[in-house]
N, C-alpha and C positions, 0 to 999 in steps of 0.2 A: 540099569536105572529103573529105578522101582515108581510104578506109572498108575494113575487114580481115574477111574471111570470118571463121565461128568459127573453124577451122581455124590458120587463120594466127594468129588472136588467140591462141587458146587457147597456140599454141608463145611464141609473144614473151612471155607473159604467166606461162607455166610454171602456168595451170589445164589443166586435162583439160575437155572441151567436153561431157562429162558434168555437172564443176562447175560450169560456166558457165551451164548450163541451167537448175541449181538456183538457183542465185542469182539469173536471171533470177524464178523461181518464186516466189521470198522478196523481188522485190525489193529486194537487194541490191546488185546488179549491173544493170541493164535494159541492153539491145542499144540503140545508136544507129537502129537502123532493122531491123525485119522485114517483108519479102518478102509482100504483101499473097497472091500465087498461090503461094509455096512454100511458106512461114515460115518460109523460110530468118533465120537472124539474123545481121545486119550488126553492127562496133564501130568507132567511131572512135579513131583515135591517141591521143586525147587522154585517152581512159577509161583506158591501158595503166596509168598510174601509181597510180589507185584499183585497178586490177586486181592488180595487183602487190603492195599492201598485202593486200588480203587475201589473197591468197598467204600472204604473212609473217606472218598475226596467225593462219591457221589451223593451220601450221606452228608457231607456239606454244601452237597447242590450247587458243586463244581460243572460248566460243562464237559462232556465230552473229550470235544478237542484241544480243550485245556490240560485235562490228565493226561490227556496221548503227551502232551508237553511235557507234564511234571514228570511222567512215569520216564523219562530219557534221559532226564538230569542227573546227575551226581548227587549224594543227599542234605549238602549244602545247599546246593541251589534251588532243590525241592524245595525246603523249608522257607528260601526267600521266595519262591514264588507262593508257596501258600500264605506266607505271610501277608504279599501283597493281595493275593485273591481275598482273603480276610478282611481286611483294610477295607477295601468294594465294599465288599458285604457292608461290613457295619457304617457306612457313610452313606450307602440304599437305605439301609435302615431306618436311620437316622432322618432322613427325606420324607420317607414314608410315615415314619411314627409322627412328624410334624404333618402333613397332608392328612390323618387323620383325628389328631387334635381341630384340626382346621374342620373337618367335617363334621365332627362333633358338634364344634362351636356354632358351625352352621344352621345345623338342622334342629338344635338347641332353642336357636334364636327364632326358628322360626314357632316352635311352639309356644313360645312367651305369647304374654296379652302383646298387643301394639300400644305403643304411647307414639304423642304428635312429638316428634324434631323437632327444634326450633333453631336446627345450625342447617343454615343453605351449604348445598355443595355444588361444586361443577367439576368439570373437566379441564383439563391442561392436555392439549393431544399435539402428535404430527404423525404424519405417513410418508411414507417413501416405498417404489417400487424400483428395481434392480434386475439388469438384465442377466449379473454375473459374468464369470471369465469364458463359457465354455458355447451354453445355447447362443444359437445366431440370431436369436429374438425372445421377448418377453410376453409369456402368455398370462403373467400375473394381473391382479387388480387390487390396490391398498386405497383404503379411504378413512378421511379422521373427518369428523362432523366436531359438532357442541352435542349432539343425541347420539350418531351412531359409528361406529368402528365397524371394518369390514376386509377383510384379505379372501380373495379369492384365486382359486389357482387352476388354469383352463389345462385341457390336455387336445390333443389330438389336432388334424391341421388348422381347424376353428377354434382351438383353445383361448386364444387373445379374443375372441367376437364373442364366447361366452361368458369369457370370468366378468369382460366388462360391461356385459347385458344382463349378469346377476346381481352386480353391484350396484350399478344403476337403477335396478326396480325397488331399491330397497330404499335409494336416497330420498322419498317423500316423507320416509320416517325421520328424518332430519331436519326438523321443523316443530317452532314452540305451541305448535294446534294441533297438538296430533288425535285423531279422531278418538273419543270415547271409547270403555271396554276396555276389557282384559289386555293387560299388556301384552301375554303370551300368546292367546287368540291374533291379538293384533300381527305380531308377530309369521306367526302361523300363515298368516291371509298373505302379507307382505312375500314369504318364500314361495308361496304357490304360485305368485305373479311373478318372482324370478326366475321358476320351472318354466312358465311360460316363455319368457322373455329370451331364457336359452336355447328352447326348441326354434325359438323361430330366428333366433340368431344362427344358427345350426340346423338348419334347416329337418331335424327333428332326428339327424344320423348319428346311432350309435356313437361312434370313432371319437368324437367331440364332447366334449363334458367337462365342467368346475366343479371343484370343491367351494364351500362356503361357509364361513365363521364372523359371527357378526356378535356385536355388542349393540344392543340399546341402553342407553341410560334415561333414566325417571324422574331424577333427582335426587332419589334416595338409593336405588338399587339400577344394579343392570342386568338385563332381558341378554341370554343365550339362546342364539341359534348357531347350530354346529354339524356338519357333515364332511365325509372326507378326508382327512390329512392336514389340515391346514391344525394349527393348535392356537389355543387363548392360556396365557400365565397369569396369575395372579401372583404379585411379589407384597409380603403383608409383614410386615416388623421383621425386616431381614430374612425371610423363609419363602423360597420359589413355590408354587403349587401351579401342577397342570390342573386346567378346572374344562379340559376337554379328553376326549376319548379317540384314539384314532380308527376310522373304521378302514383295516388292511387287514390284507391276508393273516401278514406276523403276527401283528395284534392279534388277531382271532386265536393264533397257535400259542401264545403266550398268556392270554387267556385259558386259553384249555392247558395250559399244563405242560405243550410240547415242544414250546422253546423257552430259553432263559431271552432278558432282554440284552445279555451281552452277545449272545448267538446269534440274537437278531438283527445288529448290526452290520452284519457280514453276509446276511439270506439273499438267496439269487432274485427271490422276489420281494424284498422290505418296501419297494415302491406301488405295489398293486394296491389297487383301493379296491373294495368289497362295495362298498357307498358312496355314490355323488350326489350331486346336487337333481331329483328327480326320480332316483331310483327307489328311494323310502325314505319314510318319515324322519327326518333331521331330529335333531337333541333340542328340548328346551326345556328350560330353567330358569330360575330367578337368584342371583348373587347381591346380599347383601355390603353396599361399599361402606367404608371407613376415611375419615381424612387420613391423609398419608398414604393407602392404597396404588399399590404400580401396575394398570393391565399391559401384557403386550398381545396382541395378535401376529400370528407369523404365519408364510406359508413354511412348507417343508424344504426348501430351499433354505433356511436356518437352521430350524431343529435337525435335520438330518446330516450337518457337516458340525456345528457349533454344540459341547456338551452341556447341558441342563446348568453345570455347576458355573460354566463358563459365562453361559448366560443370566444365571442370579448375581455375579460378581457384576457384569455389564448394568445390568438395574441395576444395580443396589450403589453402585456409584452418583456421587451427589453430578448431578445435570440436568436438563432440558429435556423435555421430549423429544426434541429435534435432534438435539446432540447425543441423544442414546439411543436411538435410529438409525443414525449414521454411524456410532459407532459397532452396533448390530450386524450394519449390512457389511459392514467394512472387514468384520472377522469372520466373515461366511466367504469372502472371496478372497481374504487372507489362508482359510482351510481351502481351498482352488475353486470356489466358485460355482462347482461343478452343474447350478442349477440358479433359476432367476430366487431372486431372495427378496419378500415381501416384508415389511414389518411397518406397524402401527403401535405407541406408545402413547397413555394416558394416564394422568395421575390426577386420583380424584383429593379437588384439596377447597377451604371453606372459600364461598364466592364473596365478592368485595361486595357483593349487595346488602 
């Protein structure tokens, strides 16, 4: 059997003999034979053609453990499974090219001159907090004001004494005098007093800590603040957009390049947060609303059992805030609950005034 250095291999085969070695390492790929005195690694001619496919399947930014899938199939069933991996593809795509129209539009708007409104808007909201099938208590905290929307999500033995002492310092901003100045400032002052709030709720110990995801509304727009895992959607002419960022590990690694988001769903650490509430400086922003607009605020007890697409079809159903709340929570413990499940729905629409 006539057998190819990495070298040679690695050129006929169009891997890099760095790759080679990984795959080796995964098991994906193993050498026909290694060099018991050098370890040097041997391939035989006949590996070229699995070699070559994974070529092709990583070059579509297949993961990993997905080709170890495809590469075992018969080549029928390859072809349907890439078919389906395909289908993924262009339906992310497809999300994304909309969430980018969307930012467009945004940051667009905000370079225009400003003209006065003359259409009032308000809010239509509810909340609901859920302990799920699984935790033996609820460390969550959801709130719906007429000004502000808030999910918070505690961890550690004082997790319930935090999330609800973060949410509470914020509810003076739910009120039609709200102090002069910059909404974002305002803002800004408002979560400094919830850092506070949580330390002495928690007597300042590491172990214990919320995440926190809040809406202000203005009348015309609404004020982001955002830390931790918890997520804020915006559903706007039938098209979902996450209009938060989550600060975790995976994130961070899918950010950089080192996981796809379908690998991340599966990462032994998807639940580590990098950011809470006190550790640094939270997200703010200002979101221009439209009548018709759907916010939800959720903690991860949603997002992390219920998929994106499952949850646009949920808004995007004609109901209540209430009734899309509960139908919210109700398919996060229908997927087993495995975590308390937060969720707050507003839909910003013209006021009868």
């Amino acid at each position: 059997m006539r057998m190819l250095t990495i070298g040679a291999f690695a050129k006929a085969s169009r891997l890099s003999p760095k790759a080679l070695r990984l795959y080796d390492e995964l098991d994906l790929l193993r050498p026909a034979r290694v060099d018991p005195d050098t370890g040097y690694r041997y391939y035989a001619l006949a590996q070229l053609e699995r070699a070559r496919l994974v070529a092709w399947l990583r070059r579509l930014g297949m993961p990993l453990a997905r080709i170890r899938e495809v590469c075992a199939l018969d080549s029928a069933a390859a072809a349907a499974e890439i078919r389906a991996y395909w289908a993924g593809v262009e339906a992310e795509t497809a999300v994304r090219r909309d969430l980018a129209g969307f930012l467009i539009e945004h940051l667009s708007s905000e370079s225009r001159p400003t003209r006065k409104d003359t259409t009032m808007l308000e809010l239509r909201y509810f909340a609901h907090s859920d302990r799920g099938l699984v935790r033996p208590a609820n460390q969550d905290t959801a709130y719906a004001g007429t000004r502000l929307l808030a999910v918070a999500d505690g961890f550690g033995p004082a997790g319930a004494p935090a999330s609800s002492a973060a949410v509470e310092a914020l509810r003076f901003l739910d009120s039609d005098e709200l102090p002069a100045g910059d909404v974002l400032n305002l803002l800004q002052d408002a979560v400094q007093g919830a850092t506070d709030a949580v330390r002495d709720a928690t007597d300042g110990t590491d172990e214990n800590g919320t995440t926190l995801t809040a809406l202000l509304w203005t009348g015309s727009r609404l004020a982001l603040v955002h830390v931790g895992d918890s997520r804020a959607y915006l559903l706007r002419n039938g098209g979902l957009f996450r209009i938060t960022h989550d600060h975790t590990v995976v994130q961070s690694m899918i950010d950089e390049g080192r996981l796809t988001p379908e690998e991340a769903t599966s990462h032994p650490q998807r639940t580590l947060l990098l950011k809470c509430l006190g550790t640094t400086a939270p997200d703010l922003r200002l979101h221009d609303a439209s009548p018709g607009d759907r916010y939800l605020v959720c903690s991860d007890g949603l997002s992390s059992v219920v998929p994106e697409a499952r949850i646009r079809d949920l808004l995007g159903t004609p109901g209540s805030p209430d009734e899309t709340v509960l139908a919210l929570v109700a398919e996060a413990n229908r997927a087993g609950g495995p975590d308390n499940v937060s969720c707050v729905v507003a839909d910003v629409v013209e006021s009868a005034a």
